[in-house]
KEFIDO-261300 format. One record per residue (C-alpha): residue number from 1; y, z, x. Coordinates in steps of 0.05 Angstrom, whole numbers, plus 5000, padded with zeros to 4 digits. Last residue first. Layout:
REM KEFIDO-261300
<r pos="NUM" y="Y" z="Z" x="X"/>
...
***
This chain:
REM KEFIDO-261300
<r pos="434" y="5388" z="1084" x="4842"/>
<r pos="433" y="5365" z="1021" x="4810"/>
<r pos="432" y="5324" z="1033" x="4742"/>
<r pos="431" y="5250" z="1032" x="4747"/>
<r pos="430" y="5210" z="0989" x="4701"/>
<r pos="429" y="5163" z="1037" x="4663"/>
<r pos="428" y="5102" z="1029" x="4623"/>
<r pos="427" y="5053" z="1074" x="4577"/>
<r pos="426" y="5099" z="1147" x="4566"/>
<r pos="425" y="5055" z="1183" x="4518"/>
<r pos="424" y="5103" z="1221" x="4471"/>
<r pos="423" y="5065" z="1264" x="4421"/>
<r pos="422" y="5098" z="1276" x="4353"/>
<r pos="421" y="5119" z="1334" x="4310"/>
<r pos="420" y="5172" z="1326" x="4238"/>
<r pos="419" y="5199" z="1394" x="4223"/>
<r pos="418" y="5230" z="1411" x="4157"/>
<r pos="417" y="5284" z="1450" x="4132"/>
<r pos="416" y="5319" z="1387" x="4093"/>
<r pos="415" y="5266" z="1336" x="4101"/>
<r pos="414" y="5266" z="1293" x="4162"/>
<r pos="413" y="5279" z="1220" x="4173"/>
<r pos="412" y="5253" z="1194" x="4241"/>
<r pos="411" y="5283" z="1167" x="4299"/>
<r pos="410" y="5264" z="1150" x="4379"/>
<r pos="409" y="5296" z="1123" x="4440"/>
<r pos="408" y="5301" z="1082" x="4498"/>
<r pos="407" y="5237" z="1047" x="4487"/>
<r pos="406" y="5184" z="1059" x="4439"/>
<r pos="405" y="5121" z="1025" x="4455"/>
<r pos="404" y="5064" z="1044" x="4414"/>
<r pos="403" y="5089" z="1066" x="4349"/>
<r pos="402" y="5072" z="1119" x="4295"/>
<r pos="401" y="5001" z="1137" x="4309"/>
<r pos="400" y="4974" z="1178" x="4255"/>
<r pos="399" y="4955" z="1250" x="4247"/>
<r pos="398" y="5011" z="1260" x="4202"/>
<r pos="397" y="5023" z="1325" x="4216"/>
<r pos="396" y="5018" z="1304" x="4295"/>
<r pos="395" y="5049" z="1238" x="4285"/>
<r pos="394" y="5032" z="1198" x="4353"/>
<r pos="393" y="5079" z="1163" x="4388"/>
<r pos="392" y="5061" z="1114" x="4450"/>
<r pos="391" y="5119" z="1112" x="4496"/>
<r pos="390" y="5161" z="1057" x="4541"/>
<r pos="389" y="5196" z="1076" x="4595"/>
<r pos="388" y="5260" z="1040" x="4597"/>
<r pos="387" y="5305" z="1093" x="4593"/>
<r pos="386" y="5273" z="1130" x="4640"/>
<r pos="385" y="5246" z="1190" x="4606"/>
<r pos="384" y="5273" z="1268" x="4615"/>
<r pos="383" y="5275" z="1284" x="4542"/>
<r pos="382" y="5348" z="1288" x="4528"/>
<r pos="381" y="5345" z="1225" x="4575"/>
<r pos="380" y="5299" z="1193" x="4526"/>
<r pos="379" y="5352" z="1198" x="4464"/>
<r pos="378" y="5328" z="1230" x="4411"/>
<r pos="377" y="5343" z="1216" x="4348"/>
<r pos="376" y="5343" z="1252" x="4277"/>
<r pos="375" y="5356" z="1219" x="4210"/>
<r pos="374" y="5377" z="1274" x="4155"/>
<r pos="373" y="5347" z="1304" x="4088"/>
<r pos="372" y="5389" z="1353" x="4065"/>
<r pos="371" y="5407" z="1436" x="4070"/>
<r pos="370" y="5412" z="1425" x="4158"/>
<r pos="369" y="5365" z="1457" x="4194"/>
<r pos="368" y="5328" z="1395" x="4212"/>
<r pos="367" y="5276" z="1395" x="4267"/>
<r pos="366" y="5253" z="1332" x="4314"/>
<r pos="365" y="5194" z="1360" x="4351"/>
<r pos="364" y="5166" z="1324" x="4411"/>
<r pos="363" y="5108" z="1343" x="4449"/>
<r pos="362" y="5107" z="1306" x="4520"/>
<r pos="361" y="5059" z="1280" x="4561"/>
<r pos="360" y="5040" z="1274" x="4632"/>
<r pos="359" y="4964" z="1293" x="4621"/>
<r pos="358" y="4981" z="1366" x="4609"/>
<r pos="357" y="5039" z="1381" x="4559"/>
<r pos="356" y="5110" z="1379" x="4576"/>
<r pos="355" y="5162" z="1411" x="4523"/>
<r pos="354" y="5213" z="1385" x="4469"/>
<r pos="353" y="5256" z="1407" x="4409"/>
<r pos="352" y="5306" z="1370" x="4383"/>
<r pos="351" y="5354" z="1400" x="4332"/>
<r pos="350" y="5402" z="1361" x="4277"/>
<r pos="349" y="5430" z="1435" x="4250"/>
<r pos="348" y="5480" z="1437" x="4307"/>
<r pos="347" y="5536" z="1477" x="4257"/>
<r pos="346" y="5542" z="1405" x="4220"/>
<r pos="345" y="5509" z="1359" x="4265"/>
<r pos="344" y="5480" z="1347" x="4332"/>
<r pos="343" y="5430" z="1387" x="4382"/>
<r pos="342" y="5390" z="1360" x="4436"/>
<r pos="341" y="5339" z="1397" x="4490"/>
<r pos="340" y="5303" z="1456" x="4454"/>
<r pos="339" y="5256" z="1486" x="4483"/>
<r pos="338" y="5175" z="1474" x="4502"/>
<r pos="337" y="5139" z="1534" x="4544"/>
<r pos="336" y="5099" z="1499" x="4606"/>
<r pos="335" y="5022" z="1521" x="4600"/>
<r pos="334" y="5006" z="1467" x="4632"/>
<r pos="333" y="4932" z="1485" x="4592"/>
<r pos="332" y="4963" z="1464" x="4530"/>
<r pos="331" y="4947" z="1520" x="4478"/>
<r pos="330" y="5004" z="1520" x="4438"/>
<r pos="329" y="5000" z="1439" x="4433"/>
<r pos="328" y="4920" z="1439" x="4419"/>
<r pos="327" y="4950" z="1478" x="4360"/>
<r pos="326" y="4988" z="1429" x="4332"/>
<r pos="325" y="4938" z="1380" x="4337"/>
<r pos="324" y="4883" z="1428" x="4308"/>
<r pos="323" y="4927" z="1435" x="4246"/>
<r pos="322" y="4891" z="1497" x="4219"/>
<r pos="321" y="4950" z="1546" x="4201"/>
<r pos="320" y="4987" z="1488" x="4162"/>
<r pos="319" y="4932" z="1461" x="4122"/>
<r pos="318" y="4906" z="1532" x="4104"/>
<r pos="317" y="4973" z="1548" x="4084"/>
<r pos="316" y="4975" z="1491" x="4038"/>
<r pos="315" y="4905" z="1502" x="4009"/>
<r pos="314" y="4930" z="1573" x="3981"/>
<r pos="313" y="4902" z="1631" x="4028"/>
<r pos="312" y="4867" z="1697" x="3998"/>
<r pos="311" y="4820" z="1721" x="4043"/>
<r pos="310" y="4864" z="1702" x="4108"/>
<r pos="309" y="4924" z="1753" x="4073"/>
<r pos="308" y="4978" z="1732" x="4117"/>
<r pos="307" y="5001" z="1753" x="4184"/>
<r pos="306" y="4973" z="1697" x="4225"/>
<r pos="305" y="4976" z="1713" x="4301"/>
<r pos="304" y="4984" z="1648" x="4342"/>
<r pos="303" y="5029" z="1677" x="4400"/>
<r pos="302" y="5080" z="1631" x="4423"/>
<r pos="301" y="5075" z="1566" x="4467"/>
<r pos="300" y="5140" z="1550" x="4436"/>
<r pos="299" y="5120" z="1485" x="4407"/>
<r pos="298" y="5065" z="1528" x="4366"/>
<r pos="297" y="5117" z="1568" x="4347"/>
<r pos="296" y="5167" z="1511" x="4334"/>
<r pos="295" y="5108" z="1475" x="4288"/>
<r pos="294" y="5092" z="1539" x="4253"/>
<r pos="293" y="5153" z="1559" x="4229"/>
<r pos="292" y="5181" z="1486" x="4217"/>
<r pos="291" y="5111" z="1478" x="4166"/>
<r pos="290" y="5131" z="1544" x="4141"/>
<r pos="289" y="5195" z="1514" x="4129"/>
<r pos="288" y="5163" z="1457" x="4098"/>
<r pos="287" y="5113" z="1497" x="4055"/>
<r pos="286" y="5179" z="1533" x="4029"/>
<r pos="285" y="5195" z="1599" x="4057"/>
<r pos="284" y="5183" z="1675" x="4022"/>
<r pos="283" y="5112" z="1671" x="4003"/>
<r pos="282" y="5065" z="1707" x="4054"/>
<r pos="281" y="5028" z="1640" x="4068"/>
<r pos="280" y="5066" z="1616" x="4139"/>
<r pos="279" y="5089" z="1696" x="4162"/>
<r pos="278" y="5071" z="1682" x="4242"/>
<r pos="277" y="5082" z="1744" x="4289"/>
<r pos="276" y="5123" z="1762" x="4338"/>
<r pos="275" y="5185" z="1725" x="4378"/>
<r pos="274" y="5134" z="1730" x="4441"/>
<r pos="273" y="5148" z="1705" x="4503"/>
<r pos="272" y="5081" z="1692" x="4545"/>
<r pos="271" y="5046" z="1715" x="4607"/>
<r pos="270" y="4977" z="1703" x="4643"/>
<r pos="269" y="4996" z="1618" x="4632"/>
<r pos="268" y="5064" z="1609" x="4629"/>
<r pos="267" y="5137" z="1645" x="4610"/>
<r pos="266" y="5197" z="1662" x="4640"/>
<r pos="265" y="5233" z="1584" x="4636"/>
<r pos="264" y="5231" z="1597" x="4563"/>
<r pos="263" y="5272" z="1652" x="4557"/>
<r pos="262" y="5331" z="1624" x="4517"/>
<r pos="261" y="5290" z="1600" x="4464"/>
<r pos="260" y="5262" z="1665" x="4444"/>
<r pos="259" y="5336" z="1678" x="4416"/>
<r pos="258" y="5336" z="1611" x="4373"/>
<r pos="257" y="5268" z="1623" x="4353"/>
<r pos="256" y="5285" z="1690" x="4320"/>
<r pos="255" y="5356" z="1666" x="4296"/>
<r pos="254" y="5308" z="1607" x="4259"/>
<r pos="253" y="5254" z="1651" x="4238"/>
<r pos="252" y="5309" z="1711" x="4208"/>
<r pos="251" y="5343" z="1656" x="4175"/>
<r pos="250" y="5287" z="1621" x="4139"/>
<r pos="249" y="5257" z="1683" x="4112"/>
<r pos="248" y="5186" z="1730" x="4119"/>
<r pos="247" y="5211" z="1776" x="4163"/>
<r pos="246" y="5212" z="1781" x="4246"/>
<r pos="245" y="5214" z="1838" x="4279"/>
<r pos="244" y="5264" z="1846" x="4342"/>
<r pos="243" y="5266" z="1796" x="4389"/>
<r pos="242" y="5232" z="1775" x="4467"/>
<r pos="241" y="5166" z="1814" x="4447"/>
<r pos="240" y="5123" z="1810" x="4514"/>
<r pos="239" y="5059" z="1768" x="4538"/>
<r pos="238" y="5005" z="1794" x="4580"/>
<r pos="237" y="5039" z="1847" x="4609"/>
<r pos="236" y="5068" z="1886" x="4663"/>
<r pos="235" y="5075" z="1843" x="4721"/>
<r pos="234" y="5109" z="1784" x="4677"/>
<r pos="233" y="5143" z="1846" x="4637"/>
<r pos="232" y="5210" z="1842" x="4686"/>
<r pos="231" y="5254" z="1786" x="4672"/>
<r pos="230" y="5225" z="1764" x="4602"/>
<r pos="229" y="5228" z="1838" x="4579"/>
<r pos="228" y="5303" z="1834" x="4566"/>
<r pos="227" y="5314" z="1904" x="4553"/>
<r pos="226" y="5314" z="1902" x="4486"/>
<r pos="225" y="5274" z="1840" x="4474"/>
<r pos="224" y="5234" z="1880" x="4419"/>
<r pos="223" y="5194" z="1925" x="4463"/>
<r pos="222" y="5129" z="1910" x="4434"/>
<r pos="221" y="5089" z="1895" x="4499"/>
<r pos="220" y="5023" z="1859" x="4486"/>
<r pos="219" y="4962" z="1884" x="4546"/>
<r pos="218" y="4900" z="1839" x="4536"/>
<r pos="217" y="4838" z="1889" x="4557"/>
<r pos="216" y="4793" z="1868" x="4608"/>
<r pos="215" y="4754" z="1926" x="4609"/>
<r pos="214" y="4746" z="1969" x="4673"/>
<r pos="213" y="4783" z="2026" x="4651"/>
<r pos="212" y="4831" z="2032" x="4711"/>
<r pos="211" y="4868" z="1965" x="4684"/>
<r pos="210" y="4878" z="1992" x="4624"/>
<r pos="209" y="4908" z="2055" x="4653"/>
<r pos="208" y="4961" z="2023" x="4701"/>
<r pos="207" y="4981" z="1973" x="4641"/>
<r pos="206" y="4994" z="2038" x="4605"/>
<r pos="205" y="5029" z="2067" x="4657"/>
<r pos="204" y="5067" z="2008" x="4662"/>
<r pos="203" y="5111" z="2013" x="4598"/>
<r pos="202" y="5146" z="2064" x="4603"/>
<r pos="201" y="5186" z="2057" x="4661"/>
<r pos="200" y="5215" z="1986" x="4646"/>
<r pos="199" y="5223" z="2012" x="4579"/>
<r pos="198" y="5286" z="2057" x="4601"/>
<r pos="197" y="5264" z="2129" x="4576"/>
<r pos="196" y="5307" z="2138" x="4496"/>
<r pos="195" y="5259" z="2193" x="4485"/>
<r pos="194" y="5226" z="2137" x="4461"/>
<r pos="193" y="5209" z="2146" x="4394"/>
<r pos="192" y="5191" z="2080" x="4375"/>
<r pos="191" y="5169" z="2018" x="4423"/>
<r pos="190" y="5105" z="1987" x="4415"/>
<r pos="189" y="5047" z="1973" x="4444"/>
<r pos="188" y="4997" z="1910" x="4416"/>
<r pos="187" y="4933" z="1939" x="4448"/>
<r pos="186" y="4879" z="1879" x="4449"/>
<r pos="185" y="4797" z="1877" x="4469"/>
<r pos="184" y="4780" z="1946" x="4441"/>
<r pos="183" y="4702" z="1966" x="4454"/>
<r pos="182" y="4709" z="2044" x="4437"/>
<r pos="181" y="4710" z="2066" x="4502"/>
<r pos="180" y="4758" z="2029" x="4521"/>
<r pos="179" y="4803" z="2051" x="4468"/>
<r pos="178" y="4784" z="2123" x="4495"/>
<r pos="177" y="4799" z="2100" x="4562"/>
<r pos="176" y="4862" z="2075" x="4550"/>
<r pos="175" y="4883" z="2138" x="4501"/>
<r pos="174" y="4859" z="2178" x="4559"/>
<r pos="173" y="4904" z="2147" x="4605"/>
<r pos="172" y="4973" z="2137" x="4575"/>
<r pos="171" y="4981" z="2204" x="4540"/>
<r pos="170" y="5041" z="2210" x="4563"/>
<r pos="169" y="5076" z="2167" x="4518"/>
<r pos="168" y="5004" z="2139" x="4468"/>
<r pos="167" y="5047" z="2156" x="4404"/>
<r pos="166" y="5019" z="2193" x="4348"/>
<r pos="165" y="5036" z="2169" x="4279"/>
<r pos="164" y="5103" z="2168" x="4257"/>
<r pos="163" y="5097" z="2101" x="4223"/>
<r pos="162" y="5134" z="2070" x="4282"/>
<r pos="161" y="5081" z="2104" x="4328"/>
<r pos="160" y="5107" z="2177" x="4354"/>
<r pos="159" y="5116" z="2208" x="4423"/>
<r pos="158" y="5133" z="2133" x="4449"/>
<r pos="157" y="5105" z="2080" x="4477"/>
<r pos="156" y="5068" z="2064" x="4414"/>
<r pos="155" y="4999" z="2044" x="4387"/>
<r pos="154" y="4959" z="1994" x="4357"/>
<r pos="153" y="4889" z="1959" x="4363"/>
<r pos="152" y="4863" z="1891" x="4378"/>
<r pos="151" y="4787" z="1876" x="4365"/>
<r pos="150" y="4762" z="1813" x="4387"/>
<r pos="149" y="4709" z="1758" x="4344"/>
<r pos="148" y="4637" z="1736" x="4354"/>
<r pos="147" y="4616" z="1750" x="4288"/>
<r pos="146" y="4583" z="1804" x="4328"/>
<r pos="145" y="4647" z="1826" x="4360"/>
<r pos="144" y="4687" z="1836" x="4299"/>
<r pos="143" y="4630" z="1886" x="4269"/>
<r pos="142" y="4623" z="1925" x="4346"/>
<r pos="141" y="4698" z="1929" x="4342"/>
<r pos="140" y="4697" z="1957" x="4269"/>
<r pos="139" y="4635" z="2016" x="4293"/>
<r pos="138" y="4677" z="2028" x="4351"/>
<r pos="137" y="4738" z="2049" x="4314"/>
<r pos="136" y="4709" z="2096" x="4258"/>
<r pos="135" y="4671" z="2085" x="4199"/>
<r pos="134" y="4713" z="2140" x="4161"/>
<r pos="133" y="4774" z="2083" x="4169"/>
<r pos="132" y="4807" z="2089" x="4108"/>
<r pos="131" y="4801" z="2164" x="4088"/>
<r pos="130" y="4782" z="2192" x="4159"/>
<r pos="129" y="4840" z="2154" x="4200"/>
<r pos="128" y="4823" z="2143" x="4255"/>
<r pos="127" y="4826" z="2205" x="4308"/>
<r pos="126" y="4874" z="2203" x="4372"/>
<r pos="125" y="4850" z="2258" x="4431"/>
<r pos="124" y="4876" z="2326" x="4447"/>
<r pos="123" y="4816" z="2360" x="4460"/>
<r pos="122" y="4833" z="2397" x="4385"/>
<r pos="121" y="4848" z="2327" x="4354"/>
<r pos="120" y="4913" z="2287" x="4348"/>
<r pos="119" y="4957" z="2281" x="4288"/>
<r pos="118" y="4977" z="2240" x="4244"/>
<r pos="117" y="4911" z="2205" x="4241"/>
<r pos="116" y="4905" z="2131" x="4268"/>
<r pos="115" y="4904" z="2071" x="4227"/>
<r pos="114" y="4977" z="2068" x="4208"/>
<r pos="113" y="5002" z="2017" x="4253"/>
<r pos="112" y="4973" z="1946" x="4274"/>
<r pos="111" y="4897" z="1929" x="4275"/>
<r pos="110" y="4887" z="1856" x="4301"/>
<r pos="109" y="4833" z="1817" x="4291"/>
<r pos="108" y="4838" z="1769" x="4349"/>
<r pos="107" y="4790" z="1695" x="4346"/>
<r pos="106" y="4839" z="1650" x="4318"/>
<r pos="105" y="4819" z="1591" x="4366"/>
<r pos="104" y="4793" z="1540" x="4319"/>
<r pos="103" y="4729" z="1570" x="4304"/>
<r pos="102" y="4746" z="1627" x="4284"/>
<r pos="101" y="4801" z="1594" x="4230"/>
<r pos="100" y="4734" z="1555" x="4201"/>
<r pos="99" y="4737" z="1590" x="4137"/>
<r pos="98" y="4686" z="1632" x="4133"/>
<r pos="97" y="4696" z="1659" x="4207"/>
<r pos="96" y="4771" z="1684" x="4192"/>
<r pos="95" y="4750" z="1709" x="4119"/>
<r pos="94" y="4693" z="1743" x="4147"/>
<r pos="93" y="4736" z="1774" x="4199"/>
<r pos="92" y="4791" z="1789" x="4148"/>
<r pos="91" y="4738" z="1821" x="4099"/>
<r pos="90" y="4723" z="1874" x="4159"/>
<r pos="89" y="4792" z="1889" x="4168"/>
<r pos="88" y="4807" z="1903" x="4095"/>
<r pos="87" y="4743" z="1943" x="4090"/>
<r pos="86" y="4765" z="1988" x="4143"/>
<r pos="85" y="4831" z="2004" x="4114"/>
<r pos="84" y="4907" z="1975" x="4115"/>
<r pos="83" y="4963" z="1990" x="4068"/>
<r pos="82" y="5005" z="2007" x="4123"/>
<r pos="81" y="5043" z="1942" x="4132"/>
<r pos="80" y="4991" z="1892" x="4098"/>
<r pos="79" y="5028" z="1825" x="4095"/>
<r pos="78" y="5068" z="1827" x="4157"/>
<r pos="77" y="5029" z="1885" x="4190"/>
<r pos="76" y="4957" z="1864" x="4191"/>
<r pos="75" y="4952" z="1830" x="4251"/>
<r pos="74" y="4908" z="1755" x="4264"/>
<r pos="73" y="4884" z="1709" x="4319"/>
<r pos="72" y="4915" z="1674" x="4379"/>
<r pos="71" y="4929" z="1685" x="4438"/>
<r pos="70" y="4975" z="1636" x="4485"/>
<r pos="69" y="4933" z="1601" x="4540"/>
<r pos="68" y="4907" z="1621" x="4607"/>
<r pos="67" y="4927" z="1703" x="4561"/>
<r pos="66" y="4875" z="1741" x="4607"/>
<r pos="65" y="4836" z="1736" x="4674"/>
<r pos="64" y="4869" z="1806" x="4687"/>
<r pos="63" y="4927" z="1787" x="4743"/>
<r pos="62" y="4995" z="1807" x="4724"/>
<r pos="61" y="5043" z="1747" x="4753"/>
<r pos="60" y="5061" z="1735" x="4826"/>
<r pos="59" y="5120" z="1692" x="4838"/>
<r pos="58" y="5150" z="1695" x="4759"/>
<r pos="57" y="5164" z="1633" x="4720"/>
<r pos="56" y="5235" z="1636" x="4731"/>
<r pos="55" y="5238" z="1562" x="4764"/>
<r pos="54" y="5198" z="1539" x="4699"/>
<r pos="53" y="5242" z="1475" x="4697"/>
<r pos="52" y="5236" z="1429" x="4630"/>
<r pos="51" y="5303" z="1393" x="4640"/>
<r pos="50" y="5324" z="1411" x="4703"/>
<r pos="49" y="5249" z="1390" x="4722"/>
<r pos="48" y="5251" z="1325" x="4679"/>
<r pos="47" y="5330" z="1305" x="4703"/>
<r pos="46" y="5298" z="1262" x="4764"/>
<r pos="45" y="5271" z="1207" x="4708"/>
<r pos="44" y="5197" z="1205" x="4683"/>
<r pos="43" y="5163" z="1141" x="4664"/>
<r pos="42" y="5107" z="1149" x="4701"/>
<r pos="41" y="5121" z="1131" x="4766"/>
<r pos="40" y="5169" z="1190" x="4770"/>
<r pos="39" y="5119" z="1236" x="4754"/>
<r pos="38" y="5075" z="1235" x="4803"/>
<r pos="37" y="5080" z="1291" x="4849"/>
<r pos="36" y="5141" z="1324" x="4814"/>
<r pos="35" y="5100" z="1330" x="4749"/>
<r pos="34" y="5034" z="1363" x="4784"/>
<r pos="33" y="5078" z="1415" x="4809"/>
<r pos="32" y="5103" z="1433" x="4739"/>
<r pos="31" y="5071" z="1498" x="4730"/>
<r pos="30" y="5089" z="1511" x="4801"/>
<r pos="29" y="5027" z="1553" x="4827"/>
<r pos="28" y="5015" z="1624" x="4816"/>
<r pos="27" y="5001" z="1671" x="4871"/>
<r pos="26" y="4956" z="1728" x="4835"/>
<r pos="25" y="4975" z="1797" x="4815"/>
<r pos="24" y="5011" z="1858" x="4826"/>
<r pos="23" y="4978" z="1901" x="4871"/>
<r pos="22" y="4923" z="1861" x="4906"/>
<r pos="21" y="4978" z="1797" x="4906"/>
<r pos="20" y="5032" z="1847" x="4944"/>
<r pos="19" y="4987" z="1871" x="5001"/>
<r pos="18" y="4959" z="1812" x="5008"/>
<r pos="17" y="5023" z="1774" x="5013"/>
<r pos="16" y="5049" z="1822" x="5054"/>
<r pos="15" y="4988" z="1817" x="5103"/>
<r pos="14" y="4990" z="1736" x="5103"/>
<r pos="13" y="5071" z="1750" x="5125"/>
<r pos="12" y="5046" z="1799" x="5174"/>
<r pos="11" y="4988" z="1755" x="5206"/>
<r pos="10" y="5038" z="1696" x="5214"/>
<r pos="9" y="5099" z="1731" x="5246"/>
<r pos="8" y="5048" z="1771" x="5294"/>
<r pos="7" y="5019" z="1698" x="5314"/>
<r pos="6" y="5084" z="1676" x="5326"/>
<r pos="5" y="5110" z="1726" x="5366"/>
<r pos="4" y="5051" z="1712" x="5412"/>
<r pos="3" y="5069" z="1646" x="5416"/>
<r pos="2" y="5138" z="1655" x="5434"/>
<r pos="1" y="5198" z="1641" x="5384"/>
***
C-alpha cells in the first residue's frame, strides 16, 4: 500500500471511530486486559480468560458517566406493589439514611408503578397522583436529594404502565423532559402494552430523550429478557432485565439466577444484567436462602435494589443487606460479572460460583441447592489457578480469614440452601511445565 493510501486508510478508520464513539458511546477497554498482562505470574493458568472471558462485553457501550459499578438502592414494588404514597417514600429515605444503608451505597429511592394518574392532563402531560402524591414529583426528589439520596421513577414502553397507567410510547420526549424537569435521577421502563413493536425499537427513543435533556439520568430497561436484551441494550441502557419478575421463593431466585447466568460475558461497567430486584426481608425464604439471594446477586454484579420494607427490617435482614464485604464484591471496579464454573450432585445442586475482582483476586461462592447439608470443592482449575498456586481465604460472612495457603483446592460444609463466600488471594506459584 502507498504512503498516501496509507494516510487516507488511517484518517478514515480514526473518522469512523469518531463518528461511531460520538453516537454510541465510548471505546471500552478489555475488562480483563490487566489479567492477561500479568496474570500468569500470579498464580493464574491459560484457562482464566475462557473461564471468566468478557469477549461479548460490547465494543462501544452507552456513554452517560453512569452505572461504573452496579446501582444500588431501593423500589417499592416487591413489598409495596401499588400501595405506595408520598409519605411511604419519604419514611424510606429516612429509614435508608437512619440506618446506615445510605451510607453504604444504597443511595436510589425508587418509585415503581402506580404513582402517576390514569390519565394524562389537558396539554397532554403525566400528573401524580393527587390522593397519594398531592406533594408532587419534584417536591419528593428535592426531599431524597437533600438527605443526599436519588430519585428513580416509573413508567412503560407501552400505551399503558403494567398497572394501566399511562405509558411513556410516543410520548418519549416530553415525559423525559418533564422527569427532567422535575429532578429524576432513575427511570426503571417497562414493557406492557406494547402494541406488540419489537423492543429493540422501542426502547431507544427514550434513551434518545434522556440524553437530549441534559441530566444524567440512569436509563433501566424492563423488557424481561424477552428479546434477549444482553445482545443489544449495551447502547441502550444502563443495565437491562435479562428474566421475567422475580417473587419472593427459592425456585423463582434460583431459575432467575440460573437464566441471568448465561449472559454474563454481556455485562461491565456502563451496563449490567439485571434478574430484578432483591426480596431478602419480605418473608418467604429462610435467612440462609436470603443469605444465597444476596450473596449470588452480589456475585452477579447485579443491581442492589432492596425491595423490603427498610422502616421495618428484622436484625437478620439488616445483617444480610449491609455486609460491606459482600457488597465491595458487587461493586468491584473490574467490573467482570462472576458465574458459575462447577456443578456436582443430585440434579447439579453442589454449585460453584466464581468471578475476578480487581487486585488479581477472585470471589468464590460455594452454593448448595441440594435439601441437606453437603461438602463443596472446588478444584483450582474450575477457577482458573495453577494447581500449585497457593491462596489466602477469607470468609466474607464470616469476616474471618479461613486459611493462608490453600493449594490445589478448597472445601467447606454448607447448609442445605445456603451460600458460603470467600476471597481467593493467590500468594505463591511454582509454574507447571508446559
Amino acid at each position: 500500500m502507498s504512503s498516501m493510501k496509507k494516510k487516507r486508510f488511517v484518517f478514515a478508520l480514526v473518522l469512523c471511530l469518531i463518528i461511531d464513539v460520538g453516537f454510541a458511546g465510548r471505546v471500552v477497554v478489555p475488562l480483563l486486559q490487566s489479567y492477561e498482562k500479568a496474570s500468569y505470574s500470579r498464580g493464574f493458568s491459560r484457562n482464566f480468560g475462557k473461564i471468566f472471558g468478557t469477549s461479548n462485553y460490547g465494543i462501544l457501550q452507552l456513554n452517560n458517566g453512569l452505572a461504573s459499578t452496579p446501582q444500588m438502592g431501593w423500589n417499592s414494588w416487591n413489598f409495596f406493589a401499588c400501595n405506595i404514597s408520598e409519605t411511604i417514600i419519604k419514611e424510606t429515605a429516612d429509614a435508608l439514611v437512619s440506618t446506615g444503608l445510605a451510607e453504604l451505597g444504597y443511595d436510589h429511592v425508587n418509585i415503581d408503578d402506580c404513582w402517576s394518574s390514569p390519565l394524562r392532563d389537558l396539554k397532554g402531560q403525566l400528573v401524580p397522583d393527587t390522593k397519594t402524591f398531592p406533594s408532587g414529583i419534584k417536591a419528593l426528589a428535592d426531599y431524597a436529594h437533600g438527605k443526599g439520596l436519588k430519585l428513580g421513577i416509573y413508567s412503560d414502553a407501552g400505551v399503558f404502565t403494567c398497572q394501566v397507567r399511562p405509558g411513556s410510547l410516543f410520548h418519549e420526549k416530553d415525559d423525559a423532559a418533564l422527569f427532567a424537569s422535575w429532578g429524576v435521577d432513575y427511570l426503571k421502563y417497562d414493557n406492557c402494552f406494547n402494541l406488540g413493536i419489537e423492543p429493540k425499537k422501542r426502547y431507544p427513543p427514550m434513551r434518545d430523550a434522556l440524553n437530549e435533556t441534559g441530566c444524567s439520568i440512569f436509563y433501566s430497561l424492563c423488557e424481561w429478557g424477552v428479546d434477549d436484551p444482553a445482545l443489544w441494550a449495551g447502547k441502550v441502557g444502563n443495565s437491562w432485565r435479562t428474566t421475567g419478575d422475580i417473587n419472593d421463593t427459592w425456585a423463582s431466585m434460583t431459575s432467575i439466577a440460573d437464566i441471568n447466568d448465561k449472559w454474563a460475558s454481556y455485562a461491565g461497567p456502563g451496563g449490567w444484567n439485571d434478574p430484578d430486584m432483591l426480596e431478602v426481608g419480605n418473608g418467604g425464604m429462610s435467612y440462609q436462602e436470603y443469605r444465597a439471594h444476596f450473596s449470588i446477586w452480589a456475585l452477579m454484579k447485579a443491581p442492589l435494589l432492596i425491595g423490603c420494607d427498610v422502616r421495618n427490617m428484622t436484625a437478620e435482614t439488616f445483617e444480610i443487606l449491609s455486609n460491606k464485604e459482600v457488597i465491595a464484591v458487587n461493586q468491584d471496579p473490574l467490573g467482570v460479572q462472576g458465574r458459575k464454573v462447577c456443578v456436582s450432585g443430585t440434579d447439579n445442586c453442589l454449585q460453584v460460583w466464581a468471578g475476578p475482582l480487581s487486585g488479581h483476586r477472585l470471589v468464590v461462592a460455594l452454593w448448595n441447592r441440594c435439601p441437606k447439608a453437603e461438602t463443596i470443592t472446588t478444584q483450582w482449575d474450575a477457577l482458573g489457578l495453577e494447581s500449585s498456586t497457593k491462596v489466602s481465604v477469607r470468609d466474607l460472612w464470616q469476616h474471618k480469614q479461613v486459611t493462608g495457603d490453600a493449594v490445589s483446592s478448597f472445601a467447606a460444609q454448607v447448609d442445605a440452601h445456603d451460600c458460603q463466600m470467600y476471597i481467593f488471594t493467590p500468594r505463591t506459584v511454582t509454574r507447571s511445565v508446559i
